[in-house]
C-alpha positions, 0 to 999 in steps of 0.5 A: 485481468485487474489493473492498479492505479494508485494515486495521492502521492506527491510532496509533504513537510515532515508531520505531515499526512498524505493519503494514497488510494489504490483503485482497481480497474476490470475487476474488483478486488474481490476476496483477495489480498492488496498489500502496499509496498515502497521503494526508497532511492538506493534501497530495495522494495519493502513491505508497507502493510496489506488488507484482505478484503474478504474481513478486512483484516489488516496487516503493518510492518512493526516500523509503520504500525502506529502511523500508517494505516490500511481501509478499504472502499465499500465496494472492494475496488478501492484500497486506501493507505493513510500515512501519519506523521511522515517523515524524511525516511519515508520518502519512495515511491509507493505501490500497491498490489494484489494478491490471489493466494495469500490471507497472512502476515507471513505469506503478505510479505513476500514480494513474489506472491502478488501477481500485480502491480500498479505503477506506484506513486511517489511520495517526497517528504522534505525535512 
């Protein structure tokens, strides 16, 4: 059963860049998928962005594309999320996930389809 830890969260000036790790324990990743998602105080969960890591092939929501982005480690067992140009809207918690069963755009965003989570790390971004 693999678990997730992310970590590199904490506090940043607006324009500023933070990079969050997802690291797995267990098991590597494997072939599978590991999406990023936030939470902002107040609103629900959304999807960040997602990599699959059979290609590496990476997936963003239109609102991050230009400034996050999604790699891995060579061993599959560590997921990284490079955030550029931070901004106060950006504030949430973050979380990484794994997902057994999906390889596109259309099926990564779906919430439902991982089957787990880490912890998730909070990331402030003051003004």
């Amino acid at each position: 059963q693999v678990q997730l830890v992310e970590s590199g969260g904490g506090l940043v000036q607006a324009g500023g860049s933070l990079r969050l790790s997802c690291a797995a324990s267990g098991r590597t990743f494997s072939n599978y998928a590991v999406g990023w998602f936030r939470q902002a105080p107040g609103k629900e969960r959304e999807f960040v962005g997602a990599i699959t890591l059979s290609n590496s092939a990476t997936f963003y929501s239109a609102s991050m594309l230009g400034r996050f982005t999604i790699s891995r480690g060579n061993a599959k067992n560590t997921v990284f999320l490079q955030m550029n140009s931070l901004e106060p809207e950006d504030t949430a918690v973050y979380y990484c996930a794994r997902s057994t069963v999906c390889l596109t755009y259309e099926c990564l965003i779906g919430q439902n389809r991982y089957d787990s989570w880490g912890q998730g790390t909070q990331v402030f971004v003051s003004s």
